[in-house]
C-alpha positions in Angstrom: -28.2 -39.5 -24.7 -25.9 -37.0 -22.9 -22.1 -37.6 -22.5 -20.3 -39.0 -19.5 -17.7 -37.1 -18.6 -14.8 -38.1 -17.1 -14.0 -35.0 -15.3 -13.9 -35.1 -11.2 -15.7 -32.5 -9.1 -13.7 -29.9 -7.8 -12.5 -30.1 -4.8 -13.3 -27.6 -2.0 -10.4 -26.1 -0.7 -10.2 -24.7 2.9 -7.4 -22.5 4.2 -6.1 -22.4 7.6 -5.3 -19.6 9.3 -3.8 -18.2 12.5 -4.2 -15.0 14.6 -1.6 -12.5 13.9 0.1 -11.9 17.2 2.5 -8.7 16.8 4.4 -9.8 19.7 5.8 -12.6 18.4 7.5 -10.3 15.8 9.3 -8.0 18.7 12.4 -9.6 18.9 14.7 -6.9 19.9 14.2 -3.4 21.7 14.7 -1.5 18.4 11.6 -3.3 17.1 9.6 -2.2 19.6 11.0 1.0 19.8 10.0 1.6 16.3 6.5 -0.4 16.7 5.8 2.6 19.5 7.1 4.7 17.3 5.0 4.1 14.9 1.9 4.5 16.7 2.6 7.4 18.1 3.6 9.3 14.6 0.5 7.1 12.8 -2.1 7.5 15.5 -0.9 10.1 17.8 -4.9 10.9 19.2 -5.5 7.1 19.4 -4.5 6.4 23.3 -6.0 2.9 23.5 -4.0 2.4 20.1 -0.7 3.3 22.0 -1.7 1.8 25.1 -2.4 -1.5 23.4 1.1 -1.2 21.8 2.6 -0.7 24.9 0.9 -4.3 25.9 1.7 -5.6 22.9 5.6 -5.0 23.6 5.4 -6.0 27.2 3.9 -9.2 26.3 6.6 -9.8 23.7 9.2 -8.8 26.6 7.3 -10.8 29.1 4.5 -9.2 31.2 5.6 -10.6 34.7 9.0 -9.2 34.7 7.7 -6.0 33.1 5.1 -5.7 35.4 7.7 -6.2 38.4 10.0 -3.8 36.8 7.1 -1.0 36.9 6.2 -1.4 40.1 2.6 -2.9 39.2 1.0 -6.2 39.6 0.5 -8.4 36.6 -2.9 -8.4 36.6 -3.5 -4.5 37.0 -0.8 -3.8 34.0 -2.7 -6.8 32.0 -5.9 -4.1 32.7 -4.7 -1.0 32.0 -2.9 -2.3 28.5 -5.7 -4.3 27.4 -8.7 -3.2 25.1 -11.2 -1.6 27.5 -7.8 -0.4 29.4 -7.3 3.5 29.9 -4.5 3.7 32.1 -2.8 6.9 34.0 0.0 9.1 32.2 1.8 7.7 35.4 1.2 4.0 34.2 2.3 4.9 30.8 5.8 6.5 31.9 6.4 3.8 34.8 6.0 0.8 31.9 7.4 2.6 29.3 10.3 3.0 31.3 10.5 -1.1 32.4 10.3 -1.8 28.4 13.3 0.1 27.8 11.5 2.8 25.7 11.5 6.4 25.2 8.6 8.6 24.6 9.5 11.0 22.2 8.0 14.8 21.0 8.2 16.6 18.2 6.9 19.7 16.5 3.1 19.4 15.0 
């Protein structure tokens, strides 16, 4: 006769999780300086990399008033800073310059 046992079943433990949202983490224009920064000494070839930095900072600055500051409409800076976004050298200096950032170059 086999023994009872008095042992419960394991139970099956789920974990929650939330999308990361680097925005929420740019809290003060030296962070985002230094996000951009980043990106452009990590991945210097990687323009939709930089240019979805860029969006990533404007969003955390808020993309209306950024957008008004560069001259652009919301929905055009939404486009060129999103994923399938490859916008002008012009674009990138005019909202670069709304953020409050600097572009910077260095030797190779």
């Amino acid at each position: 006769m086999p023994k009872s046992s008095n042992t419960k079943p394991a139970k099956k433990r789920t974990t929650k999780t939330t999308a990361y949202d680097v925005a929420a983490y740019l809290n003060s224009p030296q962070d985002m300086a230094a996000y951009l920064d980043a990106w452009l000494t990590e991945a210097p070839d990687d323009a939709a990399g930089i240019a979805r930095a860029l969006g990533d900072i404007a969003r955390a600055k808020g993309m209306t008033q950024v957008a008004r500051d560069a001259g652009l409409s919301r929905e055009s800076l939404y486009r060129a800073l999103g994923p399938e976004g490859n916008p002008s050298f012009a674009t990138v200096l005019k909202v670069a310059k709304a953020l409050g950032v600097r572009l910077h170059a260095g030797a190779a």
